[in-house]
Kinemage of the C-alpha trace (Angstrom):
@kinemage 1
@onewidth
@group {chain A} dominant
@subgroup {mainchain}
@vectorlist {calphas} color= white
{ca unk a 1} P 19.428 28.235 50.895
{ca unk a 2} L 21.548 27.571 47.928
{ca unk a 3} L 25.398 27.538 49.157
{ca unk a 4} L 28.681 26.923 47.735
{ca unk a 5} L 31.928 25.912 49.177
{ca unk a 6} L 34.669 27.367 47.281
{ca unk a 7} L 38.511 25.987 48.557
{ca unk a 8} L 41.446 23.427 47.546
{ca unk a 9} L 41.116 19.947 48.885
{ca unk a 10} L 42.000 19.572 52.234
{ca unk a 11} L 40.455 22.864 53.407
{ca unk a 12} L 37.833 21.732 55.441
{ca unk a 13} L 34.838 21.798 52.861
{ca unk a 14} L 33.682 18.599 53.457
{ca unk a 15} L 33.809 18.560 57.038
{ca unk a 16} L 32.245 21.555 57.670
{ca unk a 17} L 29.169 20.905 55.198
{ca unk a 18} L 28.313 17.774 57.142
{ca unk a 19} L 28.384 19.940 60.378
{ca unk a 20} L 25.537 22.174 58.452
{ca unk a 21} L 23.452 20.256 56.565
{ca unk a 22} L 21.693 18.974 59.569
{ca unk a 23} L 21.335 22.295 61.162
{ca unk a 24} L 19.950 23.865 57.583
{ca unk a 25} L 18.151 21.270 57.006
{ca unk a 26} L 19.276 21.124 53.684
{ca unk a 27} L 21.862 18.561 51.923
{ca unk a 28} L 25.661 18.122 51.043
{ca unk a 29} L 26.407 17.334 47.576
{ca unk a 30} L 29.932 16.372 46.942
{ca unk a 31} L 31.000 15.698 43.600
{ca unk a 32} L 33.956 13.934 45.169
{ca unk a 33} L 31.941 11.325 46.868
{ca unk a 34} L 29.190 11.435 43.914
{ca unk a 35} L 31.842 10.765 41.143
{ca unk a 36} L 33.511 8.019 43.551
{ca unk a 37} L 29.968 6.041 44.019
{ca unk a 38} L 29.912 6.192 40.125
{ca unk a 39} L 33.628 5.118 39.357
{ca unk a 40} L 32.342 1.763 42.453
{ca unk a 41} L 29.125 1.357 40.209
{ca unk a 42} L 31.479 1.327 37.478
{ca unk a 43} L 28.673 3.593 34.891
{ca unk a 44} L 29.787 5.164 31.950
{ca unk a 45} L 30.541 8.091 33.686
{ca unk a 46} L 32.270 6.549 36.322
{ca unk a 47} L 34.415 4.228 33.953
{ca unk a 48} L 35.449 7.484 32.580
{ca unk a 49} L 36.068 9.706 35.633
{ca unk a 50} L 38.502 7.088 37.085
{ca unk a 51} L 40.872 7.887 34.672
{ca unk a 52} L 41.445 11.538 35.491
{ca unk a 53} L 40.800 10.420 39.391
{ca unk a 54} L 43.779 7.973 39.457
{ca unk a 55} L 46.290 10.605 37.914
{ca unk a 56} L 44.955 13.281 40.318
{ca unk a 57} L 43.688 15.671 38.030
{ca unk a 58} L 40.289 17.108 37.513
{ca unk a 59} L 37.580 15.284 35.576
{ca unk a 60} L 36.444 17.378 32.698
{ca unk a 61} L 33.578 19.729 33.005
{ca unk a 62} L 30.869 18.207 31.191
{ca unk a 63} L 31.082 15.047 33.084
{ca unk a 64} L 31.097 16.604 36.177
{ca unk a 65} L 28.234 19.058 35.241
{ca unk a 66} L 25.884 15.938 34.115
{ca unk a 67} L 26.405 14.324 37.397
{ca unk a 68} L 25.618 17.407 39.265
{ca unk a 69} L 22.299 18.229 37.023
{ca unk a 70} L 20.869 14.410 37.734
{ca unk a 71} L 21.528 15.109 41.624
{ca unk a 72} L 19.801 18.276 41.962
{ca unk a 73} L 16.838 17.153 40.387
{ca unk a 74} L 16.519 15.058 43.463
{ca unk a 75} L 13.309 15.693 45.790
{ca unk a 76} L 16.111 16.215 48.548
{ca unk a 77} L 17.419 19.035 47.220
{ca unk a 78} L 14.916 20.788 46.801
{ca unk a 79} L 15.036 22.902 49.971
{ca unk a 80} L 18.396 23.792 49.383
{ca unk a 81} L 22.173 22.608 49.249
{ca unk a 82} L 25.964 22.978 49.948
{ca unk a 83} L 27.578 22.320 46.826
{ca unk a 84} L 31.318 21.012 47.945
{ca unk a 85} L 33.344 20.732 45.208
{ca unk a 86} L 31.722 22.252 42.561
{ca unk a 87} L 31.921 24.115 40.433
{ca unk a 88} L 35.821 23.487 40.064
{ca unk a 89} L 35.859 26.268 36.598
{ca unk a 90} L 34.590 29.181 35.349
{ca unk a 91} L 32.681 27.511 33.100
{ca unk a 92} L 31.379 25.228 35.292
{ca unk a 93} L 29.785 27.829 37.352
{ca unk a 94} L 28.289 29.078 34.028
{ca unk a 95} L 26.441 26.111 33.125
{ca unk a 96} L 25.547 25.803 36.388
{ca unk a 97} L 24.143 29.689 36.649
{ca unk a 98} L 22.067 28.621 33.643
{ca unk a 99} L 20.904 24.559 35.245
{ca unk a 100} L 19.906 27.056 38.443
{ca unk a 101} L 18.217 30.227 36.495
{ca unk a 102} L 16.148 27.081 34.478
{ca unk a 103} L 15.081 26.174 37.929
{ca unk a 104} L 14.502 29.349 39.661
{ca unk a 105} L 16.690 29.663 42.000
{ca unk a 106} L 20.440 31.619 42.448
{ca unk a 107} L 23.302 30.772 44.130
{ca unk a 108} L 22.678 32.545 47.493
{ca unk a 109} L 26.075 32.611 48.980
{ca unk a 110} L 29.889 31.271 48.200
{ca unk a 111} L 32.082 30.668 51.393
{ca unk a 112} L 35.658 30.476 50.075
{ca unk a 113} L 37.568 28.660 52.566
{ca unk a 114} L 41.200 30.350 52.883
{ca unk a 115} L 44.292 28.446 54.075
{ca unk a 116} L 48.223 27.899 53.678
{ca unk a 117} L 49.318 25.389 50.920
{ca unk a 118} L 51.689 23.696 53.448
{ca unk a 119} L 49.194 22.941 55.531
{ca unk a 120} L 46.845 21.917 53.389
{ca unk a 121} L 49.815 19.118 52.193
{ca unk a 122} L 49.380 18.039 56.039
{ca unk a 123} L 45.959 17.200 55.987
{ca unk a 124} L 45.778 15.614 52.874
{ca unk a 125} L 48.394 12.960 53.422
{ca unk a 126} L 47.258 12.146 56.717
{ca unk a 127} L 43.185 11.749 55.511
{ca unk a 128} L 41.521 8.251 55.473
{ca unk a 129} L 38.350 7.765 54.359
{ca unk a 130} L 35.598 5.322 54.812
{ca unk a 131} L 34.756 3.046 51.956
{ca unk a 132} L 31.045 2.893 52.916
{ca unk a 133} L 30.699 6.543 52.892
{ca unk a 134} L 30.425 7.273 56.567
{ca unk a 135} L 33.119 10.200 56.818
{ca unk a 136} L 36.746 10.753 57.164
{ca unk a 137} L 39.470 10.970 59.735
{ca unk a 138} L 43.143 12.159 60.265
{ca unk a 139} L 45.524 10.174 61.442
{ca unk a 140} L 46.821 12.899 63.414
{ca unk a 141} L 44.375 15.640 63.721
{ca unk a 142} L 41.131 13.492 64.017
{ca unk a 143} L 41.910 10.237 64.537
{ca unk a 144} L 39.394 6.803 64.514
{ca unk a 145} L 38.449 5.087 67.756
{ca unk a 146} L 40.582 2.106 66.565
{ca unk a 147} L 43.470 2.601 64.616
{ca unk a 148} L 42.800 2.289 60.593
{ca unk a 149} L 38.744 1.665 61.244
{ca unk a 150} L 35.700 3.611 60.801
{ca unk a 151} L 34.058 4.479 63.617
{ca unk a 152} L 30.272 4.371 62.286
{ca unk a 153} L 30.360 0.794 60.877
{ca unk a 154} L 33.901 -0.531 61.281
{ca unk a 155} L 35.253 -1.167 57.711
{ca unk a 156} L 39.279 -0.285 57.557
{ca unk a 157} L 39.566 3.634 56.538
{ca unk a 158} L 41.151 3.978 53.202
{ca unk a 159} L 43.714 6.337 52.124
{ca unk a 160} L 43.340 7.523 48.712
{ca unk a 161} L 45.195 7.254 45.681
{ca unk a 162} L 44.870 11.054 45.304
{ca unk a 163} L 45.831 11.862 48.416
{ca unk a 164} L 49.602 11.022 48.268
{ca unk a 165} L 52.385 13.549 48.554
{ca unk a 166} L 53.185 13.687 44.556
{ca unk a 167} L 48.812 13.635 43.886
{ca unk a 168} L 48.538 16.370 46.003
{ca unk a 169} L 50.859 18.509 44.251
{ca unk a 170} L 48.851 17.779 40.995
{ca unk a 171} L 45.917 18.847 42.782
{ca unk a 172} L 46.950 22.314 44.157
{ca unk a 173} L 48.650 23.245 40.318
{ca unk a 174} L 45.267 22.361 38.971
{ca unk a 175} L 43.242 24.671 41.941
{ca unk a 176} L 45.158 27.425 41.344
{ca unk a 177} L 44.724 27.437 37.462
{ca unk a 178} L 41.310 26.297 36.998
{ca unk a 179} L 39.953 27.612 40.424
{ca unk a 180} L 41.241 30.284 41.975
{ca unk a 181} L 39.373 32.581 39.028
{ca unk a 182} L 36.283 31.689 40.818
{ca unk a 183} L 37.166 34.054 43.406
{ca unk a 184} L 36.881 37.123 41.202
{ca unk a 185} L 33.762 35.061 39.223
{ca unk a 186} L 31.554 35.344 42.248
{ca unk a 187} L 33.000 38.420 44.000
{ca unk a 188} L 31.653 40.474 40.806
{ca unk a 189} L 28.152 38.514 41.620
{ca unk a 190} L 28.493 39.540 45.227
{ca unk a 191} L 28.145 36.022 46.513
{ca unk a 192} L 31.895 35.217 47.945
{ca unk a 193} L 32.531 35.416 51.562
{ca unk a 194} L 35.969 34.318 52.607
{ca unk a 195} L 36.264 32.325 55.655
{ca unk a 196} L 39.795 31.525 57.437
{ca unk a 197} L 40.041 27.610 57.195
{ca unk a 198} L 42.421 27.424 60.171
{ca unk a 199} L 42.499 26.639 63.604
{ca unk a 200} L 39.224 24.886 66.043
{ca unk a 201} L 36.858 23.849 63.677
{ca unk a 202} L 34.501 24.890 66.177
{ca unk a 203} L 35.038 28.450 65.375
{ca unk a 204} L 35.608 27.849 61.711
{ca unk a 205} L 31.900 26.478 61.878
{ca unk a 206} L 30.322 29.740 63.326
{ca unk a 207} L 32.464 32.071 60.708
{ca unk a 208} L 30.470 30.137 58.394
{ca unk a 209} L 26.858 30.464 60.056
{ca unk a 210} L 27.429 34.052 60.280
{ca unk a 211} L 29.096 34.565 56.947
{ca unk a 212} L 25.507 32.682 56.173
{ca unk a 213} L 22.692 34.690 58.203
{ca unk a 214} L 24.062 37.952 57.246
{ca unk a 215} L 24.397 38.955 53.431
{ca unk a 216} L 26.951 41.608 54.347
{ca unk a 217} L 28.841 39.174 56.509
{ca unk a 218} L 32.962 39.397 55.252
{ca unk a 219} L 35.140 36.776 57.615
């Protein structure tokens, strides 16, 4: 199972692959926490990323398709993935069509994740996330055990440079130039499922596993 998760940031992508991965038994990939672990390593890539990070836009494509090349050749993605994130353009998802067709294996399905801007703005102001990698929270909507701490191994929750008001806005004017095309890109491949990213993500969570077991699925 090769999957995609097609949305703006703070629709739920991330959240939502790390209910699934276990239950797939196949893994998240998420170029967000990838190109983070390399900006903390400080690599050339990373060194390089941080710059486009820190002003909230998006890093350019052929950093971002490097990283995403090295990952897959992983042996733990070899059964399969949700790719959260990525790919972010059109030509993105080109490269990657040809990293995949090398490899034999096709995107199997794209779950675009559908949701008001406003609320988006919401959840993206109120996110903290753990430095060590062990999720994220909401302040409001999900919030820690103890106030400003992560639950799994205590370290205070951070709340990202890119995930202030004026960031945010940066963010969405860059999704809806650069990513929105995706949704025709894959709907000509018949891939693209939307998915309404509202509401108990309970429910959002079996839209998905249905949009998933059935290839005509449309939520």
């Amino acid at each position: 199972m090769r999957v995609i998760f097609l949305g703006p940031p703070g629709s739920g992508k991330g959240t939502q692959a790390k209910r699934l991965v276990e239950k797939l038994g196949i893994v998240q990939l998420s170029t967000g926490d990838l190109l983070r672990a390399a900006v903390q390593e400080e690599s050339a890539l990373g060194l390089e990323a941080r710059q486009y990070m820190n002003a909230g836009k998006l890093v350019p494509d052929a950093l971002v398709v490097a990283l995403i090349v090295k990952r897959l050749e992983a042996p733990d993605a070899a059964r399969g993935f949700i790719l959260d994130g990525f790919p972010r353009t059109v030509p993105q998802a080109e490269a990657l069509e040809r990293e995949l067709a090398a490899r034999g294996g096709p995107i199997d399905r794209v779950v675009n994740f559908r949701i008001d801007p406003a609320r988006l703005t919401e959840r993206l102001v109120g996110r903290r996330i753990c430095p060590r990698g062990h999720g994220e929270w909401h302040v409001t909507f999900n919030p820690p055990r103890r106030p400003g701490r992560c639950d799994e191994c205590g370290e205070p929750l951070v709340h990202r440079e890119d995930d202030h008001e004026d960031k945010i806005k940066v963010r969405l004017e860059a999704y809806r130039a650069q990513t929105e095309p995706l949704i025709a890109f894959y709907t000509q491949r018949g891939t693209l499922v939307d998915v309404d990213a509202e509401g108990d993500f309970a429910a959002i969570t079996a839209a998905i596993e249905a949009a998933l077991s059935d290839p005509g699925a449309r939520a």
